[in-house]
SEBA-489478 format. One line per 2 residues: number of its first residue (from 1); for each residue x, y, z of C-alpha. Coordinates in steps of 0.2 Angstrom, whole numbers, plus 5000, padded with zeros to 4 digits. Layout:
% residues N
NUM	X:Y:Z; ...
This chain:
% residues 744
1	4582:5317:4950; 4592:5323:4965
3	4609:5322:4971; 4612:5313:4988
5	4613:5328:4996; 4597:5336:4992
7	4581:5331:5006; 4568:5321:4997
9	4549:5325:5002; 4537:5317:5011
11	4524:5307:5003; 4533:5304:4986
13	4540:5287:4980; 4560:5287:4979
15	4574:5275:4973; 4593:5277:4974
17	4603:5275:4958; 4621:5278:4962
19	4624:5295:4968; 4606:5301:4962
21	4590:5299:4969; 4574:5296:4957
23	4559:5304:4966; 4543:5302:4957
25	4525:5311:4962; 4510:5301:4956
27	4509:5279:4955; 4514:5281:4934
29	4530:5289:4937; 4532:5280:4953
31	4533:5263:4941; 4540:5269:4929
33	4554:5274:4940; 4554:5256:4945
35	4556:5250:4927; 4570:5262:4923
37	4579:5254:4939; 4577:5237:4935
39	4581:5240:4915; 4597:5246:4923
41	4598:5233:4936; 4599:5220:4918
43	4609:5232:4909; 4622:5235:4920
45	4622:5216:4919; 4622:5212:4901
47	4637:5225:4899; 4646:5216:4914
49	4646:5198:4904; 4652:5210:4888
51	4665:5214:4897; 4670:5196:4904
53	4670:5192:4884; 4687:5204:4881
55	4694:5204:4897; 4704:5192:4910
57	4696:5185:4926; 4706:5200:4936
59	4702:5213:4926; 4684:5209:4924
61	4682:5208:4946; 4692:5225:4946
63	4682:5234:4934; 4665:5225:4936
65	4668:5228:4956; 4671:5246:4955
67	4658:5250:4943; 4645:5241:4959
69	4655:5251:4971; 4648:5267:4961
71	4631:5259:4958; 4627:5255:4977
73	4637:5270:4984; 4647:5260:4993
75	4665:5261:5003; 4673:5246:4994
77	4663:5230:4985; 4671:5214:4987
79	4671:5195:4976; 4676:5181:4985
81	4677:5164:4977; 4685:5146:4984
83	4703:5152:4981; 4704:5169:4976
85	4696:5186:4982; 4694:5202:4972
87	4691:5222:4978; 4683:5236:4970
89	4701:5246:4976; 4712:5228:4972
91	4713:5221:4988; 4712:5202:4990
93	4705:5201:5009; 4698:5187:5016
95	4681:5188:5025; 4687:5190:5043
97	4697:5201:5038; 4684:5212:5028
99	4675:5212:5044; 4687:5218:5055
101	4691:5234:5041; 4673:5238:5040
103	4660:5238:5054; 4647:5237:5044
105	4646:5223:5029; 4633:5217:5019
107	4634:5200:5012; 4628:5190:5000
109	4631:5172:4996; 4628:5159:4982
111	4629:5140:4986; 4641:5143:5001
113	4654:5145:4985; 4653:5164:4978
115	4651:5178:4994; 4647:5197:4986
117	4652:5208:5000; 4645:5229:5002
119	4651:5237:5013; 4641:5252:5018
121	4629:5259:5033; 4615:5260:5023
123	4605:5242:5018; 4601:5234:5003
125	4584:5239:4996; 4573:5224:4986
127	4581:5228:4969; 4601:5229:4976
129	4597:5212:4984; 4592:5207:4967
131	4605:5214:4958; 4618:5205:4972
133	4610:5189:4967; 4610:5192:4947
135	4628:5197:4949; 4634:5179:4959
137	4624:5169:4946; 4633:5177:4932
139	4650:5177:4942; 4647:5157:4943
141	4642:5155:4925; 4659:5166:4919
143	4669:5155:4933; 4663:5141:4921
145	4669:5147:4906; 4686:5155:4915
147	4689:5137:4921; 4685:5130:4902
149	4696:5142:4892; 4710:5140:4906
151	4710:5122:4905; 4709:5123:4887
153	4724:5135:4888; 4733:5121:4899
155	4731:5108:4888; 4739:5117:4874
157	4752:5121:4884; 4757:5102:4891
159	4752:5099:4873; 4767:5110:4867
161	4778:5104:4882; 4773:5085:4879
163	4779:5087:4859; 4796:5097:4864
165	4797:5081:4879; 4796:5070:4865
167	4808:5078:4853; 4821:5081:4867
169	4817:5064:4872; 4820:5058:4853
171	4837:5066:4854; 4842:5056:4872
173	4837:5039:4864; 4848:5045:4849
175	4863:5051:4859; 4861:5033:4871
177	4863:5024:4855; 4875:5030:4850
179	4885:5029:4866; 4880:5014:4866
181	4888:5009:4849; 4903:5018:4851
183	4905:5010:4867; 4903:4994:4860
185	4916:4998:4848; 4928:5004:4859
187	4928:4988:4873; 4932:4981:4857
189	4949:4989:4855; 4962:4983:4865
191	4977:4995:4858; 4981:5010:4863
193	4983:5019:4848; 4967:5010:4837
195	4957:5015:4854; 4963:5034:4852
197	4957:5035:4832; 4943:5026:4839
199	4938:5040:4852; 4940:5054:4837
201	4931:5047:4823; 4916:5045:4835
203	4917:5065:4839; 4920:5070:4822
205	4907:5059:4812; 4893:5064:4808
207	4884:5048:4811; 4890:5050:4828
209	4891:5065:4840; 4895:5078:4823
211	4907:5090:4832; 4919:5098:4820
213	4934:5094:4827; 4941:5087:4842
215	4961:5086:4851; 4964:5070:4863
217	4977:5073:4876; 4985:5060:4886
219	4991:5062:4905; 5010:5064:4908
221	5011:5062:4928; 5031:5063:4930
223	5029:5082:4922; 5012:5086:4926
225	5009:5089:4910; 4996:5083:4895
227	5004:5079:4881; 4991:5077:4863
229	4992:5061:4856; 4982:5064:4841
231	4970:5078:4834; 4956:5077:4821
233	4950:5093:4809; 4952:5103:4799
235	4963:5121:4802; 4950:5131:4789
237	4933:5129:4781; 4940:5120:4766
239	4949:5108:4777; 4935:5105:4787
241	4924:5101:4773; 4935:5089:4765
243	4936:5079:4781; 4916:5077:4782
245	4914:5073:4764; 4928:5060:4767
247	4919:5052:4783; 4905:5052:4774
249	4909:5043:4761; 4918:5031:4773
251	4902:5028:4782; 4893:5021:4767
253	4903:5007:4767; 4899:4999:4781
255	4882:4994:4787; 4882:5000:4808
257	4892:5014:4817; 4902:5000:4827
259	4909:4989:4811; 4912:5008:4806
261	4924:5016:4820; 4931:4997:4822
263	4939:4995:4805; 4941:5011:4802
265	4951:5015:4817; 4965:5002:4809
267	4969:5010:4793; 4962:5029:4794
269	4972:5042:4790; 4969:5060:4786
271	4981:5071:4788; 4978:5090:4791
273	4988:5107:4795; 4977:5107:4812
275	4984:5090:4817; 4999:5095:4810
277	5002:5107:4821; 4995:5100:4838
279	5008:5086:4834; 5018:5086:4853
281	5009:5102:4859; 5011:5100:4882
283	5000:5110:4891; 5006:5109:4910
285	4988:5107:4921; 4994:5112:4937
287	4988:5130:4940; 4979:5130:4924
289	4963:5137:4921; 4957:5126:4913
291	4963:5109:4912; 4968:5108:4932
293	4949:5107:4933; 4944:5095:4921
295	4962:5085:4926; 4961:5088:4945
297	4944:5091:4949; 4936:5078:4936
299	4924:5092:4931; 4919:5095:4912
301	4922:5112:4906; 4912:5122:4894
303	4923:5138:4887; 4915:5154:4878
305	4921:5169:4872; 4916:5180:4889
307	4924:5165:4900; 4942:5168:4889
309	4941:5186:4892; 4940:5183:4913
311	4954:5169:4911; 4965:5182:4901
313	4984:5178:4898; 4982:5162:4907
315	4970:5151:4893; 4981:5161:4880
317	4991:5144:4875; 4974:5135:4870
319	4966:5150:4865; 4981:5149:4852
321	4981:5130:4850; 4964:5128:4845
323	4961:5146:4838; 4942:5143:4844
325	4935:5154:4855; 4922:5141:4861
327	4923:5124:4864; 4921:5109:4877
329	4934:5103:4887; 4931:5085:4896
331	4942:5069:4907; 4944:5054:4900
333	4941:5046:4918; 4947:5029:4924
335	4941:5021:4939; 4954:5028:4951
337	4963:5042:4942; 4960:5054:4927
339	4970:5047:4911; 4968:5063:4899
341	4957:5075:4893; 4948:5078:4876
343	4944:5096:4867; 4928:5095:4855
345	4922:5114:4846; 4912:5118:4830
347	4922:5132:4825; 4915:5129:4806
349	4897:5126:4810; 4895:5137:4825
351	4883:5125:4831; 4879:5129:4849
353	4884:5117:4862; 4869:5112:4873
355	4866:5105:4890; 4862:5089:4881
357	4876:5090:4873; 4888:5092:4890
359	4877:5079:4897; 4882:5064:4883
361	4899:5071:4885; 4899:5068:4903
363	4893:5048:4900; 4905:5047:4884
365	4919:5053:4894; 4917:5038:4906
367	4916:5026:4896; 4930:5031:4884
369	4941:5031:4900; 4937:5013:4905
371	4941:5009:4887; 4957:5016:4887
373	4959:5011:4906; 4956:4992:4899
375	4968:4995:4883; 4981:5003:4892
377	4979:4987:4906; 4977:4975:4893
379	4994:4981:4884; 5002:4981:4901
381	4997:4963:4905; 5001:4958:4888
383	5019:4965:4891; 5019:4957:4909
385	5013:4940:4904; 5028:4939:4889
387	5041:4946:4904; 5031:4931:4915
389	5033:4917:4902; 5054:4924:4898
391	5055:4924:4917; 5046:4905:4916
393	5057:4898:4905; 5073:4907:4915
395	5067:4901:4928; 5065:4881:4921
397	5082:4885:4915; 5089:4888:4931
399	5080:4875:4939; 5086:4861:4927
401	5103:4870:4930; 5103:4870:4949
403	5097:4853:4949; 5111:4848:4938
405	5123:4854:4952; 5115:4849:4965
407	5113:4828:4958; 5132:4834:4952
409	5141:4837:4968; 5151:4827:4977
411	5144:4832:4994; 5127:4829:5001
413	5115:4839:5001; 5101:4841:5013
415	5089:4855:5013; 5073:4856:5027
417	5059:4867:5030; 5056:4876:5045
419	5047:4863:5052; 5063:4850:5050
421	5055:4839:5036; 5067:4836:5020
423	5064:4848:5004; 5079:4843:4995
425	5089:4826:4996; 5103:4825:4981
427	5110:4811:4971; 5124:4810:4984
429	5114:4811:4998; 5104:4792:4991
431	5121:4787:4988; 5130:4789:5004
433	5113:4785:5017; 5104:4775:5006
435	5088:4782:5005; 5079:4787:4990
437	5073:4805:4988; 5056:4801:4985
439	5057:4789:5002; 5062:4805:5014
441	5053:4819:5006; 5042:4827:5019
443	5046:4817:5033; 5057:4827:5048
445	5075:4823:5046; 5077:4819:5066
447	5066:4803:5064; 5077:4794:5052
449	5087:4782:5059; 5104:4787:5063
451	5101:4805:5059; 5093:4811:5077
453	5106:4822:5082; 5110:4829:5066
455	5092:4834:5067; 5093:4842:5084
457	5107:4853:5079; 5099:4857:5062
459	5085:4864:5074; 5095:4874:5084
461	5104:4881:5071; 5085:4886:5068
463	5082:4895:5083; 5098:4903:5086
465	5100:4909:5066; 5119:4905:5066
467	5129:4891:5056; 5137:4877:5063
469	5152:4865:5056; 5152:4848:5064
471	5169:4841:5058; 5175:4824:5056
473	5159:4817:5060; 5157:4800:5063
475	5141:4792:5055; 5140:4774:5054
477	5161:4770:5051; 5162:4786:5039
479	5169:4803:5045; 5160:4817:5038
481	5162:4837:5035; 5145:4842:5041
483	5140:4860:5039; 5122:4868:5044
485	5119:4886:5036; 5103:4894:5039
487	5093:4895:5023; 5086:4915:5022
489	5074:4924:5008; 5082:4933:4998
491	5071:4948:5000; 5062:4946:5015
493	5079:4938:5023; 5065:4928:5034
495	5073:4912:5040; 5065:4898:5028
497	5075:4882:5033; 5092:4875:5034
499	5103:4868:5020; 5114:4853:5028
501	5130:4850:5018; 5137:4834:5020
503	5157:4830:5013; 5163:4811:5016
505	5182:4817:5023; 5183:4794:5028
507	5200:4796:5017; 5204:4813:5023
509	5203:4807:5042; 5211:4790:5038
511	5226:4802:5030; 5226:4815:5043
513	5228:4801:5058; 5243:4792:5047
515	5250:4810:5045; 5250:4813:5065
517	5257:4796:5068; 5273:4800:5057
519	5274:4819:5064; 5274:4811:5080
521	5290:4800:5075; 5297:4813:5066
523	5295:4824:5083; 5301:4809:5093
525	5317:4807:5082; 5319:4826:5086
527	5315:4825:5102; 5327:4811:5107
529	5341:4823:5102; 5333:4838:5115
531	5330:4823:5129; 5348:4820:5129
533	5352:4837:5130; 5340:4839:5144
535	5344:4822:5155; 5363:4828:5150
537	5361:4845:5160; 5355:4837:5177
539	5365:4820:5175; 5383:4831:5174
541	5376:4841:5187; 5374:4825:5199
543	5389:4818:5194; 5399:4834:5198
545	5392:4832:5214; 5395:4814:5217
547	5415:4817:5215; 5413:4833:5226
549	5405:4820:5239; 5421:4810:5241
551	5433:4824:5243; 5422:4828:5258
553	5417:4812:5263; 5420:4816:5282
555	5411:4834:5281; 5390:4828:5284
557	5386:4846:5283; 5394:4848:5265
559	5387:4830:5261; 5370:4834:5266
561	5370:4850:5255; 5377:4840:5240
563	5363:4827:5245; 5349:4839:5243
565	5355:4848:5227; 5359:4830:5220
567	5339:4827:5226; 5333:4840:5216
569	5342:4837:5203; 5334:4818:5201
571	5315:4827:5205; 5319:4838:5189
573	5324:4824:5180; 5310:4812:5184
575	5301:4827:5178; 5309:4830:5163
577	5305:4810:5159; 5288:4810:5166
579	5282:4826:5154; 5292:4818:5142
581	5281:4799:5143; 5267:4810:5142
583	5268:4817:5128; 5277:4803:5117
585	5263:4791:5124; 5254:4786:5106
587	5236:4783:5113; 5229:4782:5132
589	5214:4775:5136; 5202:4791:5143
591	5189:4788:5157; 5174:4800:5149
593	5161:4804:5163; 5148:4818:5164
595	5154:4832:5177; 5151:4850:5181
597	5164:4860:5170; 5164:4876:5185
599	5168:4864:5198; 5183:4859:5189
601	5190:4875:5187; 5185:4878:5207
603	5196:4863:5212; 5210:4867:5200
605	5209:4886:5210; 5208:4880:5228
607	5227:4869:5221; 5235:4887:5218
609	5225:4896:5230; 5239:4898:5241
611	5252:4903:5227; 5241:4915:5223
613	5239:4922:5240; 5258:4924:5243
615	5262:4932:5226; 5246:4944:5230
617	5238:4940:5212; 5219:4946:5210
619	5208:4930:5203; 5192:4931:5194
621	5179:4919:5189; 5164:4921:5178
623	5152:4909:5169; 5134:4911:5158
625	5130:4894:5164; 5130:4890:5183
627	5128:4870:5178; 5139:4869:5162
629	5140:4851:5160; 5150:4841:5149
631	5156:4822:5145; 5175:4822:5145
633	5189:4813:5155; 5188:4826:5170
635	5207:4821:5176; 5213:4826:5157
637	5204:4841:5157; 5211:4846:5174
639	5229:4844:5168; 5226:4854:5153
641	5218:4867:5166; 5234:4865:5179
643	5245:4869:5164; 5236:4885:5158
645	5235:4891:5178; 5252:4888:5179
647	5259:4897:5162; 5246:4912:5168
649	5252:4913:5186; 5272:4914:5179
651	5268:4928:5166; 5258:4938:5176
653	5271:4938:5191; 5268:4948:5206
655	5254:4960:5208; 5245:4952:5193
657	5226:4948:5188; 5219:4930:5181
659	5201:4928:5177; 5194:4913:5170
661	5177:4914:5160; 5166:4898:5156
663	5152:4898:5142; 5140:4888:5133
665	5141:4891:5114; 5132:4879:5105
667	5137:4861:5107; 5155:4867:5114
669	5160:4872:5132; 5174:4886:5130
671	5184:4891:5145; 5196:4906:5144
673	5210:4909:5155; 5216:4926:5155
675	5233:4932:5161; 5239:4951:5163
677	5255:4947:5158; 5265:4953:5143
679	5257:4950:5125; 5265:4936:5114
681	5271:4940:5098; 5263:4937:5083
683	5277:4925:5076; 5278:4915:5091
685	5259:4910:5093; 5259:4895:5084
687	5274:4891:5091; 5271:4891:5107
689	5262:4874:5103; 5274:4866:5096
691	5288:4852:5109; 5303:4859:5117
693	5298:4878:5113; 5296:4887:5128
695	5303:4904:5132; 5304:4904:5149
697	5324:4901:5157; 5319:4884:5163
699	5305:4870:5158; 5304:4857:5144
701	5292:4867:5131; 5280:4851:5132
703	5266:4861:5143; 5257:4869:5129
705	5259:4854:5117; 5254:4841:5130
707	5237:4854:5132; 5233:4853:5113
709	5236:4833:5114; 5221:4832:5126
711	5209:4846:5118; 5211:4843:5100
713	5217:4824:5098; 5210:4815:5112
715	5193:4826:5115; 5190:4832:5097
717	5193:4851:5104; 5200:4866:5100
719	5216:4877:5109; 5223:4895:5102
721	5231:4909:5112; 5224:4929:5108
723	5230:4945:5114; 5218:4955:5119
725	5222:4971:5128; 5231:4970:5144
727	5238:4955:5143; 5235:4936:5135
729	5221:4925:5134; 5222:4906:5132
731	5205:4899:5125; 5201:4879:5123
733	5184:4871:5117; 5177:4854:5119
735	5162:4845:5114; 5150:4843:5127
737	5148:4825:5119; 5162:4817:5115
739	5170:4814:5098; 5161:4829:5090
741	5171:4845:5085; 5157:4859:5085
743	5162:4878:5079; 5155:4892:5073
């Protein structure tokens, strides 16, 4: 035996075991040599499949591989199965990559599977090849068995996993059920209070969820703030132990965890110094550590002793509350907004709180705030529907009432929708027109006989939102007090309709024209007294003048000056008489035609034209209706328009300013005629209208009165007098058909 460094002889028989060489001289030793290699070969073998028996699949390639490394005198030895490769150093190179590390590879393969790899410059005699091939075969053989004991191995383990599925998966179906039960109990509940006792009993019993104790806090939105309601537990061991033997001797009773939390949840009461003292705890959310997450955030919150000492000072008031130093924290969620917050711990058991645990939380906490969502909804409808019913009868009450008053009036009452059909016809209403309500209810008020232009203005009134009073009204032979008022919303103020307010004034009108014809013999007894004096003055005038006349009979030019003022005299008096006819006349009949109100007032303008000219007085004119057209007795309404001219060009004097203004308001023409003359005094306005007041040196004082003669008695108008500023303002209105008073 030589070391591989020694030259072997010529003509002996050699063979290389590991870093020796064998050399024998003669053909006996030369097979014996042969027999010692193969008896290696095998042994080498049998020792590797010992090996494989105590060791892993690794460990067996590593050492298995370095001992061939040894054995062939080779750089580095290398395993390569489908999926994994192994080295005699612990590399794990593929086969190209072997390659490109060694220029010079042996390899040996077995069924395109198992590749033994030698890398060396020297090749593989007969018995290497032979121990290459050995060494495959048993490689596939304890690939076999690897893949036996590891699948073996795996089944344990999913065997293990399956049970610890099943037992976790045990525990859901048990937690669900009882979700589900207490669930069912809690849709149940439709108070407030039942539902909160409810909620507790579920977290405390043991046939529920089995937490020691548990604190329910209710939301306080206007301070931010949540406010415990009610608390179940016990404040030390003792206590606690009481309450679970309690519930469970409650539970017996009943024969299902629903009929359990229902009826217990009516009657249960178990007071303790834990709830005793959370009695109208607060605990403001905003900023907290705590409960602004599960409040805010909707997040459930599981506390522990290392979390308290991060939070510090800041969980220090429910540190002190619960005196707990783990414990669970979850919302009570409704389906828009959080409505509370509950607190479970098992300070008495020290029962860790699990995942699971968190998880049925996370579901009980949803379903408890529907539940409460629904109580607190339920209460709130409840208290709503007895407000509805008070409100109902209120309202009946109300209705009767009105009703009452309305079939009790003494004026008609009409009431239409937007659209002009009839809402509301009174008692008075059947009585005065004869129509029954339910003949005229929903038909348009305008398409009744007789009631078209009440109609039309109740439309109007309509469009332009403002009232309108129609007075004396003739309908048929009655006269009416008609008013229209816009009928609003009392909250939206929309415009809905109109309400039509109908007084029969027949009596009133009768009695009002009996009272003008004795005022105007009451005026004409006083006003006999004034004519005398008024026909006295230019009567001694002329007859002073007549006697002059015959003293200077022969003088012409004296007698033609006694003429003229005696002529003048006679013109004043003729129209002393003339204004004074006017006015006593009891009734004149009046021509009505249909004309252009501006035209009017232009003519009556081009009569003073001159005057005004001469006494260098500014005139104005203006109008919102370029074609205001009315039906009136044009020459009436042309005196009255002469008169007002007249009194306005006298006030204003010399360097004045007169400006007429014409409108269209309604179913009234108003024409103003304003004067820049002095304002009249407050005592003297109605005066002004009254025969024989003037306040001028000369005139009879009938101007004025003869002007609200032919507005208010003969057209149905009105005439007053305003100060306005710089001067006075005389204002009449007339229908635009005749014999109807319109005003606002």
């Amino acid at each position: 035996m030589m070391k591989d460094s020694t030259e072997v002889p010529e003509g002996v028989y050699s063979c290389k075991i590991g870093h020796f060489t064998i050399v024998a001289h003669d053909p006996s030793s030369a097979l014996m040599v042969k027999l010692f290699r193969k008896l290696s070969t095998y042994r080498t073998l049998f020792s590797f499949f010992k090996l494989a028996c105590r060791l892993s699949k690794e460990e067996f390639f590593r050492r298995s591989l370095r001992t061939v490394e040894r054995l062939f005198c080779a750089d580095e030895v290398f395993f390569i199965d489908t999926h994994t490769s192994f080295s005699s150093r612990g590399e794990s190179l593929s086969l190209d990559e072997i390659k490109r590390k060694y220029p010079k590879i042996h390899i040996r393969e077995l069924k395109n599977r198992l590749y033994l790899v030698v890398a060396r410059e020297r090749e593989l005699d007969e018995e290497e090849d032979l121990f290459c091939r050995k060494f495959l075969e048993l490689a596939e053989s304890l690939n076999e068995r690897w893949h036996f004991k590891e699948d073996i191995h795996r089944m344990k383990e999913a065997l293990k996993e399956h049970s610890r599925l099943v037992e976790i998966q045990k525990e859901h179906i048990k937690r669900m059920r009882i979700i589900y039960y207490v669930s069912q109990a809690m849709r149940s509940v439709y108070d407030p209070n039942n539902l909160y006792r409810v909620i507790l009993l579920s977290l405390v019993s043991e046939r529920a969820f089995n937490f020691d104790r548990a604190v329910l806090l209710k939301k306080n939105d206007a301070t931010n703030s949540l406010e415990v309601v009610s608390a179940l537990g016990g404040e030390t061991r003792q206590e606690h132990e009481e309450l679970k033997r309690y519930l469970r001797r409650r539970t017996l009773r009943y024969t299902d965890l629903v009929q359990f939390l229902r009826e217990e949840a009516l009657t249960f009461s178990f007071e303790t110094s834990f709830s005793e003292r959370l009695k109208r705890r607060r605990f403001y959310y905003r900023g907290h550590p705590i409960f602004e997450r599960v409040v805010l955030r909707k997040s459930t919150v599981r506390v522990s002793r290392d979390i308290l000492r991060k939070m510090g000072y800041e969980a220090e008031d429910v540190l002190e509350a619960l005196r707990s130093e783990s414990f669970v924290v979850f919302p009570l969620l409704g389906r828009w907004d959080t409505l509370g917050a509950v607190v479970v711990d098992n300070k008495f058991s020290e029962r860790p709180i699990t995942d699971l645990d968190l998880d049925v939380l996370k579901l009980f906490s949803e379903s408890a705030g529907l539940a409460l969502e629904n109580a607190i909804n339920y209460e709130d409808l409840k208290r709503k529907t007895l407000d509805l019913q008070r409100q109902n009868e209120l309202v009946e009450k109300l209705k009767n009432f009105s009703e009452s008053i309305l079939e009790s009036l003494e004026a008609a009452i009409i009431t239409l929708d937007r659209d002009g059909r009839i809402t509301e016809w009174n008692k008075k209403s059947e009585v005065l027109f004869g129509y029954r309500k339910e003949q005229v209810l929903g038909k348009r008020l305008k398409n009744l006989p007789g009631f078209e232009e009440i109609g039309a203005i109740a439309e109007s009134v309509m469009e332009e939102h403002e009232p309108v009073f129609l007075n004396f009204y003739k309908f048929q032979e009655k006269y009416f007090n008609v008013r229209f008022s816009p009928l609003r919303n009392t909250k939206t103020q929309l415009l809905e309709g109109v309400i039509i307010t109908i007084d029969d004034v027949t009596e009133l009108y009768r009695y009002e024209e009996e009272r003008k014809k004795k005022e105007r013999l009451s005026i004409l007894g006083e006003m006999t007294a004034r004519v005398a004096h008024e026909i006295r003055n230019p009567i001694t005038i002329i007859g002073g003048f007549v006697k002059r006349m015959r003293k200077h009979i022969d003088d012409p030019e004296t007698l033609k000056k006694y003429v003229d003022i005696i002529t003048g005299e006679l013109s004043r008096l003729e129209g002393i008489v003339r204004e004074i006819l006017e006015y006593s006349k009891e009734e004149q009949i009046l021509e009505f035609s249909e004309f252009n109100l501006n035209e009017l007032i232009k003519e009556v303008y081009v009569l003073f034209e001159e005057k005004l000219r001469e006494m260098n007085i500014d005139f104005f004119f203006e109008t919102d209706n370029e074609d205001l057209r009315v039906k009136a007795d044009r020459s009436r309404i042309k005196q009255v328009l002469i008169n007002l001219v007249q009194n306005a060009i006298e006030a204003t004097g010399e360097n004045g300013k007169i400006k007429i203004k014409s409108e269209d308001v309604y179913n009234v023409a108003r024409v103003s005629v304003w004067n820049s003359g002095p304002p009249i005094p407050e005592e003297l306005k109605e005066k002004i209208f009254s025969p024989f007041f003037t306040t001028k040196t000369q005139g009879t004082g009938l101007g004025l009165p003869i002007c609200r003669k032919i507005v208010e008695d003969e057209h149905g108008g009105k005439i007053w007098v305003e100060n306005t500023e710089g001067g006075v303002m005389f204002i009449f209105e007339i229908p635009k058909t005749p014999g109807k008073e319109v005003r606002e």
